[in-house]
C-alpha positions as CSV (number, residue, x, y, z in Angstrom):
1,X,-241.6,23.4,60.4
2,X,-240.1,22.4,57.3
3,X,-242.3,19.8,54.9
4,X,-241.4,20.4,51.9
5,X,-239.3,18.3,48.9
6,X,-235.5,17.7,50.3
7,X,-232.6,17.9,47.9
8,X,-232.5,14.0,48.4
9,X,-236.3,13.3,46.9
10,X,-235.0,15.6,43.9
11,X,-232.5,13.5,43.6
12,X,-233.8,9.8,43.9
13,X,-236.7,11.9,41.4
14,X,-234.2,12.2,38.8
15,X,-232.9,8.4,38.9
16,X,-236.2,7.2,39.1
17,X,-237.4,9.5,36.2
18,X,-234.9,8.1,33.6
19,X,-236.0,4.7,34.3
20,X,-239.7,5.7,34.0
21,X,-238.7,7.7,30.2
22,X,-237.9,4.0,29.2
23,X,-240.7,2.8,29.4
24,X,-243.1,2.3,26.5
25,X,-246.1,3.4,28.0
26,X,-247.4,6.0,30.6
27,X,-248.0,3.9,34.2
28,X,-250.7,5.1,36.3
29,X,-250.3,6.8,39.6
30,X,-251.2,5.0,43.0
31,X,-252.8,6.5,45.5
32,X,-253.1,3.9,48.1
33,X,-255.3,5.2,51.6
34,X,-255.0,2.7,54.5
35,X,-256.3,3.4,57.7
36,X,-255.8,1.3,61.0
37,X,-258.1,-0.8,63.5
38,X,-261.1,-0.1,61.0
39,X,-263.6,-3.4,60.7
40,X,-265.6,-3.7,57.2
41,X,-268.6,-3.5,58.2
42,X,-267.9,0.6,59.7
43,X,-269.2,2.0,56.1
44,X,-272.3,3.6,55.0
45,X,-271.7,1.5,51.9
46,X,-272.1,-1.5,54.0
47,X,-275.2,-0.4,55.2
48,X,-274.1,0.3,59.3
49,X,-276.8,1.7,61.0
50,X,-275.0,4.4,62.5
51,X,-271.2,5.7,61.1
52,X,-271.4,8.3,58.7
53,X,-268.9,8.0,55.5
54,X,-270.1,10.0,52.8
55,X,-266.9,9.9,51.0
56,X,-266.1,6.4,51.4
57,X,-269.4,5.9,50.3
58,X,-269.2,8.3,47.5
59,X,-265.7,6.3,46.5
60,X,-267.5,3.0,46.8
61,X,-270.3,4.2,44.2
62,X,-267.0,4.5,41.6
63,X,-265.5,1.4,42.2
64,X,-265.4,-2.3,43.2
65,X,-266.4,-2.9,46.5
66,X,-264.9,-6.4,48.1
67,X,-267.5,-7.2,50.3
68,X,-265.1,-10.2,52.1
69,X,-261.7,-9.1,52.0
70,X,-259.3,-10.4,54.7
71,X,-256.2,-9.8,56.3
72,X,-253.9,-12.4,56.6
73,X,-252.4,-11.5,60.2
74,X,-254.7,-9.0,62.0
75,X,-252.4,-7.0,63.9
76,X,-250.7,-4.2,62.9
77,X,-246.7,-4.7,61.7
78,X,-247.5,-8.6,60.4
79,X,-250.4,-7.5,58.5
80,X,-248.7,-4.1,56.8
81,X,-245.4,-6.3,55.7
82,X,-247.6,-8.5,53.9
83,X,-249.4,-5.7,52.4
84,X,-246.4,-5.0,50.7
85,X,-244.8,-7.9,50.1
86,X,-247.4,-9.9,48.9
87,X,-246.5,-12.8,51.2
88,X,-247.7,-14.2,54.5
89,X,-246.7,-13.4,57.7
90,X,-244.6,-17.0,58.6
91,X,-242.9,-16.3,55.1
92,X,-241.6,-12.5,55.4
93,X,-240.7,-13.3,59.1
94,X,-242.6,-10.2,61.2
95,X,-245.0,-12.6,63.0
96,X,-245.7,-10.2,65.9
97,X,-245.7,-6.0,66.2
98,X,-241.8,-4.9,66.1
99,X,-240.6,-8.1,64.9
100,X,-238.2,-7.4,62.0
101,X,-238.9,-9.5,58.2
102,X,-236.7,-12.0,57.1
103,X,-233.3,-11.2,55.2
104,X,-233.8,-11.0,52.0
105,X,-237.5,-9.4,51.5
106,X,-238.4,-6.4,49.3
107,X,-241.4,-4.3,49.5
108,X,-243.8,-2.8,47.0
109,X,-242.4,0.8,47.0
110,X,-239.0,-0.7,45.8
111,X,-240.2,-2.7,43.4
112,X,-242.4,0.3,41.8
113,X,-239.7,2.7,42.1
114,X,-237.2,0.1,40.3
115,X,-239.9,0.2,37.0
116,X,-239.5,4.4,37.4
117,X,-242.2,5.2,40.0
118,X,-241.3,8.6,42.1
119,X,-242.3,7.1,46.2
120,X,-243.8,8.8,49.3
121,X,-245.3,7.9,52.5
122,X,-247.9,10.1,54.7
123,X,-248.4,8.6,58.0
124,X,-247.9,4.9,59.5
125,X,-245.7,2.6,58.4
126,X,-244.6,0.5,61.4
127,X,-242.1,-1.5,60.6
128,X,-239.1,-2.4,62.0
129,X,-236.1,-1.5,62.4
130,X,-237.7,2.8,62.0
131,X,-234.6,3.8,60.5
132,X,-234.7,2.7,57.2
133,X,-237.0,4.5,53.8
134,X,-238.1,0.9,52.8
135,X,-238.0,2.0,49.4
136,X,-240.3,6.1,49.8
137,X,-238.6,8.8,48.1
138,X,-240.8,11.2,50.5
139,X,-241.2,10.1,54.2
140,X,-243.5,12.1,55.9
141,X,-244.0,9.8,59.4
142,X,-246.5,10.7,61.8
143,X,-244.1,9.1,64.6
144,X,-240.9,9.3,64.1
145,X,-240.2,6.3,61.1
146,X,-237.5,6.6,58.6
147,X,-235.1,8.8,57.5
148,X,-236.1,12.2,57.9
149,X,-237.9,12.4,61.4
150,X,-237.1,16.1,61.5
151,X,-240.0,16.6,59.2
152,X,-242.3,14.1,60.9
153,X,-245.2,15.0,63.0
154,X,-243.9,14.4,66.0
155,X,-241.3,17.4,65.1
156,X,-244.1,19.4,64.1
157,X,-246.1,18.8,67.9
158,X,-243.0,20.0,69.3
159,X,-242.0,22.9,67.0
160,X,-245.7,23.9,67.6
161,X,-246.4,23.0,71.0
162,X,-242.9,22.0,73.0
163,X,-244.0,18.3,73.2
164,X,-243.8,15.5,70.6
165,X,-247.1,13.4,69.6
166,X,-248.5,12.2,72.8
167,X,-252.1,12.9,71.7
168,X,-252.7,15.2,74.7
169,X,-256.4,15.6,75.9
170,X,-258.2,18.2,77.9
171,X,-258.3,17.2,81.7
172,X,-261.4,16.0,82.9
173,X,-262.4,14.3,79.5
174,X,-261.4,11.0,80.4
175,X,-264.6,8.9,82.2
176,X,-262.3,6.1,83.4
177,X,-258.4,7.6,83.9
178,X,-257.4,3.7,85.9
179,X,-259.0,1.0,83.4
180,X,-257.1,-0.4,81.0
181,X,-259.3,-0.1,78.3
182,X,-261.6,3.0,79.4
183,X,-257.9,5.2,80.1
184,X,-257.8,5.6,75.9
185,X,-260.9,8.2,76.2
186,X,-260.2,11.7,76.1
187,X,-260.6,15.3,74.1
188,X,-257.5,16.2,72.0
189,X,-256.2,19.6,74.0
190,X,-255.5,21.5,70.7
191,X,-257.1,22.8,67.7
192,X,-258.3,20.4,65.2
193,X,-255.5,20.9,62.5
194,X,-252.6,20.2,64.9
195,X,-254.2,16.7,64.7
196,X,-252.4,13.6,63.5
197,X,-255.4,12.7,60.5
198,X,-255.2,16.6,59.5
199,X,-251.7,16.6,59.2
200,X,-251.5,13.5,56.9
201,X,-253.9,15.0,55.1
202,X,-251.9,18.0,54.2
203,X,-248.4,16.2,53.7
204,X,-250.5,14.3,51.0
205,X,-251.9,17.4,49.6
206,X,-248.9,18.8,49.2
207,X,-247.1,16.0,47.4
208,X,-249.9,16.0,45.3
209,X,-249.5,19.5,44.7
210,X,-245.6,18.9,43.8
211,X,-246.2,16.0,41.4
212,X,-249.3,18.1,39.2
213,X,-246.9,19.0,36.2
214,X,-244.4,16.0,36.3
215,X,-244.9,13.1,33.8
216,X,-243.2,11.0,36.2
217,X,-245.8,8.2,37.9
218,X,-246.0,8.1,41.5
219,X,-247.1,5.9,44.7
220,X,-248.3,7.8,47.4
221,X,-249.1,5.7,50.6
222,X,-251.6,7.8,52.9
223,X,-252.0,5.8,56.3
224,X,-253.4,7.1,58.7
225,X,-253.6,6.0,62.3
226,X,-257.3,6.2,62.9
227,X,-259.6,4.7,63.8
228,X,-257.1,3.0,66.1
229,X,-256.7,3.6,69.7
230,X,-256.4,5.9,71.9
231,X,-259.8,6.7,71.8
232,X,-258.7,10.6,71.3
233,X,-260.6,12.7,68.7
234,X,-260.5,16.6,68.6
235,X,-264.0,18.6,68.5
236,X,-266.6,18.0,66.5
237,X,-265.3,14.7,65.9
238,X,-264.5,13.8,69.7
239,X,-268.9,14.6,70.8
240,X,-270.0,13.8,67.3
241,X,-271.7,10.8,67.7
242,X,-274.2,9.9,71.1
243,X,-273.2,7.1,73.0
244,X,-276.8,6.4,74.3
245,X,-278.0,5.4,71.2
246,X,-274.6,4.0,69.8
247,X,-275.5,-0.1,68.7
248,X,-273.8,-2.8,70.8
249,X,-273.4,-6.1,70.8
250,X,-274.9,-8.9,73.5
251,X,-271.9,-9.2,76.0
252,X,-271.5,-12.7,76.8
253,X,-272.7,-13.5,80.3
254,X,-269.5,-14.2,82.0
255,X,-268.2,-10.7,80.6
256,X,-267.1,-9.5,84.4
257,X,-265.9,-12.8,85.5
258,X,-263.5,-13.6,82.4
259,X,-262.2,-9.7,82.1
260,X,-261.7,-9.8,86.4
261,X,-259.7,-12.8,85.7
262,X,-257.0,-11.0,83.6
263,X,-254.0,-9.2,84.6
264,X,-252.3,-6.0,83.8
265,X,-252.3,-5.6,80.4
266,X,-254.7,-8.0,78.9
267,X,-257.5,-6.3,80.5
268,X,-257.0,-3.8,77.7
269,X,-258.3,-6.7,75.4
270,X,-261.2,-7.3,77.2
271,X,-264.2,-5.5,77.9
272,X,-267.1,-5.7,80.8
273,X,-269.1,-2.7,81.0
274,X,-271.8,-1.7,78.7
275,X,-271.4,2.4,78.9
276,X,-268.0,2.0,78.5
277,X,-268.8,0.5,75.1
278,X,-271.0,2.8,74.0
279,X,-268.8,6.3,74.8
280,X,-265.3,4.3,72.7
281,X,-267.8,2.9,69.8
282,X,-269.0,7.1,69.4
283,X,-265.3,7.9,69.5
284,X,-264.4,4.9,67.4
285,X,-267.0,6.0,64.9
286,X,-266.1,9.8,65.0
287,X,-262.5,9.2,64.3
288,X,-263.6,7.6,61.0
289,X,-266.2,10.1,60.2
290,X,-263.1,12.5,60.4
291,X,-260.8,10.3,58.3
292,X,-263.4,10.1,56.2
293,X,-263.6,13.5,55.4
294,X,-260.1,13.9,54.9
295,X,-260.5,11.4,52.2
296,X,-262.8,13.6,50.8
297,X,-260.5,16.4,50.5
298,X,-257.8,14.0,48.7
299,X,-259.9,12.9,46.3
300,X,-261.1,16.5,45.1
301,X,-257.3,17.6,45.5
302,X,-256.9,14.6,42.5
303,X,-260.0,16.0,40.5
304,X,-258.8,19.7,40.6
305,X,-255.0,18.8,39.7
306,X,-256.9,16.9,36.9
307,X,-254.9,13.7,38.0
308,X,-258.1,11.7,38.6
309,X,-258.1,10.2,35.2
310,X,-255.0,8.3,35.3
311,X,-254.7,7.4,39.5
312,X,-255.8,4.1,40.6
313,X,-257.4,4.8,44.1
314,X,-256.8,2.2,46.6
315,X,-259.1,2.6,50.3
316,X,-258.1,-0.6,53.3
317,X,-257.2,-1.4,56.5
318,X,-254.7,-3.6,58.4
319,X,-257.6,-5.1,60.4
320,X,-260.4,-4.5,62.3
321,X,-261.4,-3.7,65.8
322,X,-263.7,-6.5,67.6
323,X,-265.9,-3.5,69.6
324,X,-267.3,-5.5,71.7
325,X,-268.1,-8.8,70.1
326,X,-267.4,-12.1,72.2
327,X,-266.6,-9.3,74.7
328,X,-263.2,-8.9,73.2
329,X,-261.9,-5.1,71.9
330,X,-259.1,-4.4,69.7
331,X,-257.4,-7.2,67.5
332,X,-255.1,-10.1,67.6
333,X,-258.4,-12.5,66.5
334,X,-259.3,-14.4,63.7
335,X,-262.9,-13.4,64.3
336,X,-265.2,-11.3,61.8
337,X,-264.8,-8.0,63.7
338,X,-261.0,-8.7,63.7
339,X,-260.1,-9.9,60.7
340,X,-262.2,-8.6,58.1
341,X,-261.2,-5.4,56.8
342,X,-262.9,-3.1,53.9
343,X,-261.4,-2.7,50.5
344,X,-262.1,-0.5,47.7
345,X,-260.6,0.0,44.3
346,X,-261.3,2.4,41.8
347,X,-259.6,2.0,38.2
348,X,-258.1,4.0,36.1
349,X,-260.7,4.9,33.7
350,X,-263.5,2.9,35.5
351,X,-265.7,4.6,37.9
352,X,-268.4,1.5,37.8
353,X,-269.6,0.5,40.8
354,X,-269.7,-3.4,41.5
355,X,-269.3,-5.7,44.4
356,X,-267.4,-8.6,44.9
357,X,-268.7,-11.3,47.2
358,X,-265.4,-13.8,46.7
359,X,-262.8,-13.9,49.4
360,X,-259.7,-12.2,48.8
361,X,-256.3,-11.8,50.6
362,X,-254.8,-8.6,51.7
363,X,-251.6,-10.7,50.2
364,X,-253.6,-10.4,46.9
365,X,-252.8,-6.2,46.7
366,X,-249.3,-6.4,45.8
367,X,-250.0,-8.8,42.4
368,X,-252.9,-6.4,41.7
369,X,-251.2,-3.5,41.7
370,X,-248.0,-4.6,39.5
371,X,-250.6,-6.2,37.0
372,X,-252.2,-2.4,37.2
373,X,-248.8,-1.1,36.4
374,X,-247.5,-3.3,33.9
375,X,-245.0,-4.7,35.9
376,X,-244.6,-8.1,36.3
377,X,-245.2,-10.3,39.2
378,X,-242.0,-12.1,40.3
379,X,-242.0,-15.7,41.8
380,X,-242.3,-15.8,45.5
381,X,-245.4,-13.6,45.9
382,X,-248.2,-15.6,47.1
383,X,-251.0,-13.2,46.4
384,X,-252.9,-13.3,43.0
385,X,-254.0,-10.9,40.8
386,X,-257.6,-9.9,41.7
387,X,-258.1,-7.4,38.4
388,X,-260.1,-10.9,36.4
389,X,-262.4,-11.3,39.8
390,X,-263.1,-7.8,40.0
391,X,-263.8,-7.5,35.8
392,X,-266.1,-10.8,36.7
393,X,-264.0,-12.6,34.5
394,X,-263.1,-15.0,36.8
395,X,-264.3,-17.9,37.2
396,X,-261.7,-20.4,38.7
397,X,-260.6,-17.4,41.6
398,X,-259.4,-19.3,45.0
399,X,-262.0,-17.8,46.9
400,X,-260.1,-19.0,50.7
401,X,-257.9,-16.7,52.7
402,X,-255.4,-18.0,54.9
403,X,-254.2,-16.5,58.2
404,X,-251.6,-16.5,61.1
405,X,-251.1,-15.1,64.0
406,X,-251.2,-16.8,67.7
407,X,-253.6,-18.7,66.1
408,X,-254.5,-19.7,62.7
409,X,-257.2,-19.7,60.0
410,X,-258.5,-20.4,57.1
411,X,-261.8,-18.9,55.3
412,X,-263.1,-21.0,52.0
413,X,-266.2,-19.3,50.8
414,X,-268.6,-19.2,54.2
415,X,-266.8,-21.6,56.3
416,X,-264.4,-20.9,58.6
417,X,-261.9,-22.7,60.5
418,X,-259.7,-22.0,63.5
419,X,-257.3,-23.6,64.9
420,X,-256.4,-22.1,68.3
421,X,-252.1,-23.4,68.3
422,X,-249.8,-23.3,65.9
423,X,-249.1,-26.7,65.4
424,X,-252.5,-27.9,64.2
425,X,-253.7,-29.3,67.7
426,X,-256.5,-27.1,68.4
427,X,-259.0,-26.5,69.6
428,X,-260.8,-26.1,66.9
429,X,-263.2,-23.7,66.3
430,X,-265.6,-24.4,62.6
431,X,-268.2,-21.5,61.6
432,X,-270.4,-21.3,58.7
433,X,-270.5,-17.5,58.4
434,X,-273.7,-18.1,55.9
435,X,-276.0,-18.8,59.1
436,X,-274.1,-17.6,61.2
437,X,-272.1,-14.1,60.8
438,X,-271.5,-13.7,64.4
439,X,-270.0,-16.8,64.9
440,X,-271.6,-17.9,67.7
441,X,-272.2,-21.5,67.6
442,X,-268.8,-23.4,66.9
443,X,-269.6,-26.5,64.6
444,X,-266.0,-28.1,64.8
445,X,-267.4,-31.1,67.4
446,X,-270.4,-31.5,64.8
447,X,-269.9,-35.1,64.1
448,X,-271.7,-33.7,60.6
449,X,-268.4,-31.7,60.0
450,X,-265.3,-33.5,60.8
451,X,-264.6,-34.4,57.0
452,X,-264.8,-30.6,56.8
453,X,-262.5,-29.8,59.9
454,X,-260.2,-32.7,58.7
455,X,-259.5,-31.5,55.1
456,X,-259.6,-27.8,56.4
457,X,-256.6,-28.6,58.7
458,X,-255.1,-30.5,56.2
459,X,-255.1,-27.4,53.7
460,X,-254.0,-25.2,56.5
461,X,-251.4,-27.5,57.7
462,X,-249.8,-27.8,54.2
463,X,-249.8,-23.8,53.9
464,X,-247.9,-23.2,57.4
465,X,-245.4,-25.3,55.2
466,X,-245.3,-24.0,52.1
467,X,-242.1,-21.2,52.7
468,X,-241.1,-19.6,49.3
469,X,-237.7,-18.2,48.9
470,X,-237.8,-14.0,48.6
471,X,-238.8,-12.0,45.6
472,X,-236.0,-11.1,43.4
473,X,-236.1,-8.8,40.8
474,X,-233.6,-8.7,37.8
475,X,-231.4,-5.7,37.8
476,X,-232.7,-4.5,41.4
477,X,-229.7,-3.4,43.8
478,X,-229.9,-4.8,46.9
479,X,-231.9,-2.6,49.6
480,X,-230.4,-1.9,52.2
481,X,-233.4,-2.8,54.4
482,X,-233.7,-6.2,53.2
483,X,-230.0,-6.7,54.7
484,X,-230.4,-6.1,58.8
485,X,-227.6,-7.4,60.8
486,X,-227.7,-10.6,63.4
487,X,-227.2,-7.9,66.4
488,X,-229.8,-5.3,65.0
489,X,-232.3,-7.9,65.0
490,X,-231.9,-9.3,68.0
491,X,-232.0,-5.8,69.9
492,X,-235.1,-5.0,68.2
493,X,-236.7,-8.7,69.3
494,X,-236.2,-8.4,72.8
495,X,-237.6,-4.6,72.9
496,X,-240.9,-5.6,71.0
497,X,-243.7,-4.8,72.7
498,X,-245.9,-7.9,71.2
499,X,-248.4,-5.3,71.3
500,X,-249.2,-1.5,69.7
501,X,-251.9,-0.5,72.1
502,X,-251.3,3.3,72.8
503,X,-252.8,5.2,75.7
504,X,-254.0,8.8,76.0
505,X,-250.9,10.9,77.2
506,X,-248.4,8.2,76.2
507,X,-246.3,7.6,73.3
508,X,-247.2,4.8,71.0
509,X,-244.9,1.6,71.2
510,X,-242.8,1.3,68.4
């Protein structure tokens, strides 16, 4: 299969090279890792009593560790366009998976490769529409996003094996073939490097590989899909981990009534049955044990190029995976295992390790980054600028993170509300995550707490209003995905899914 550099990446390289020569001084590279579905607390780093993530753990020992980072929408498309806008889901527009943003919005690989940055994906994007670059030079897609599909890995399954991606297992590896939820289990069928992770892994290498000797700076966005569902893994990765001794949490007691009382679909979400658990945790955890060493390998690719010293090394996720807690699997929540995500950043230049207990925004990346750079932060993104929080310098930092999705949130420091609408009419759900991280006994009827519900609302009420025009940045043209036309938009909203749970043997919704 053909990978390599198209005519059309030397190209844009050129352009975007004789903006960077203007510049005064040399930017760092941006190696930004983001994997999918992975909760923060799935890190050796973070002291789980079970995952093994010597590399993460390795990368956390160089670099700041924020120890409450959140995602402002946990699901996947709302939460990755406000990755890279810096803005909020009800701002950029893409509220729900396949949703297309708002006219008018420009992402962070545009924006960097306007101030001379060379651009390139490995892996998941999910946005929508799939046709466009959304500002990468290089668009290696493990599905079959953006312009050049033909060099995606769902053209390499089939060059290689007759099929696109359709994450095929080994027949009789599946425990439960007619749950829902259970149907996700099952051995990939071919060797481990025809696997999704590996291949990421080696587009990324080879970009690496490709940039070594230019002066040109350079974003490189390695997302992979795991640990998200299905619950597919190739050997060792698939048997790595027991599920008899996997750790659990407490079902609730009406676990079978509640999931018995869904339909189709939204069984997927719920979960009843303790072995089931226990076998999608061990797969859970051996997917990230396997992106996890494929992290490894990118970070000694950087080291041996001798590109280290100047790369600014970015590890997240979109959001979490509940696994279990309130008997809930998956997303959509505004609950811990949900909504909080890991994030680690190591500098340019400073490998200390430090941890930072503040709340911060996935929003907050975008601001973060251009301050990194040089580049200035326009109007309209609503992040901030962690790099003063994370130098402990300080001391005034906002320390709240807001979120939306079918419901909405907002964390100040330990407490937590929830308002379960959209319109600020509850219920309400109140949690001091101080004394209670597991958030199981909902304070918001506390008569002791309704001054906090009441100016919590009122804060979150006043954000669901506050709509900011999009960025725009002097001298940019136009893209031409910021520009999607009344009937493309409205073809796209009636296909989307709402949802982007895959099953084992079936194509991932788009």
């Amino acid at each position: 299969m053909r990978s390599s550099l198209t005519r059309r990446d030397f190209i844009a390289a050129a352009g975007s090279a004789a903006a960077a020569s203007a510049q005064p001084a040399k930017r760092p590279n941006i190696l930004f890792i983001m994997v999918d579905e992975m909760r923060w607390d799935a890190m050796g780093c973070e002291n789980h009593p079970a995952v093994k993530t010597p590399n993460l753990d390795k990368l956390a020992a160089q670099s700041v560790r924020f120890a409450n980072s959140y995602t402002v929408s946990p699901v996947c498309c709302p939460a990755r366009n406000s990755v890279f806008t810096g803005r909020y889901a009800h701002v950029h527009g893409c509220t729900s998976n396949g949703i297309p943003h708002n006219n008018g919005e420009i992402f962070l690989p545009s924006i960097l490769k306007h101030y001379g940055y060379h651009t390139a994906i490995a892996g998941k994007l999910h946005y929508t529409p799939i046709r466009f670059d959304y500002g990468f030079d290089q668009f290696w897609s493990f599905s079959s996003e953006g312009p050049t599909p033909e060099i995606g890995y769902n053209a390499f399954m089939k060059q290689k094996h007759g099929a696109p991606a359709k994450w095929p297992i080994v027949q009789g590896t599946c425990p439960w073939p007619d749950d829902p939820l259970g149907r996700d289990v099952g051995q990939f069928k071919y060797a481990e490097e025809d696997f999704e992770t590996d291949w990421i892994t080696a587009r990324s290498l080879e970009y690496l590989r490709a940039r070594k000797d230019n002066p040109q700076p350079w974003f490189l966005f390695t997302s992979y899909l795991k640990p998200h569902s299905p619950s597919v893994e190739p050997e060792p990765f698939f048997n790595m981990y027991n599920p008899k001794v996997m750790p659990i949490p407490q079902l609730p007691p009406n676990a079978k009534e509640v999931r018995a009382s869904k339909v189709g679909n939204q069984k997927r979400h719920w979960v009843d049955d303790q072995e089931m658990m226990r076998v999608m945790t061990a797969k859970y955890f051996g997917a990230i044990t396997h992106v996890d060493m494929h992290i490894g390998k990118i970070l000694a690719e950087l080291e041996t190029l001798g590109l280290a010293e100047n790369t600014l090394v970015l590890f997240t996720a979109d959001h979490g995976n509940m696994l279990g807690d309130k008997g809930r699997w998956f997303k959509d929540l505004q609950y811990e295992g949900s909504a909080h995500v890991p994030l680690l950043w190591r500098a340019v230049n400073n490998r200390k390790a430090s941890v930072v207990e503040q709340v911060v925004e996935n929003t907050d990346l975008v601001p973060s980054l251009l301050e990194t750079a040089g580049i200035p932060i326009p109007a309209g993104v609503q992040g901030k600028s962690f790099l003063k929080l994370a130098a402990g310098a300080d001391l005034k930092w906002k320390n709240h993170c807001f979120s939306q999705l079918k419901s909405g949130m907002l964390l100040e420091g330990k407490w937590k509300l929830i308002d379960n609408s959209l319109t600020g009419v509850g219920p309400f759900e109140l949690y001091d995550l101080a004394a209670d991280p597991k958030e199981d006994h909902n304070l918001a009827a506390d008569p002791k707490q309704q001054k906090r519900v009441a100016s919590m609302l009122k804060k979150l009420t006043a954000w669901r209003a506050d709509k900011p025009a999009p960025v725009q940045i002097a001298g940019m043209a136009t893209p031409a995905y910021a520009v999607i036309s009344d009937e493309e938009r409205k073809a796209a909203m009636e296909a989307a899914p709402g949802g982007d749970e895959p099953r084992a043997g079936g194509r991932r919704k788009q």
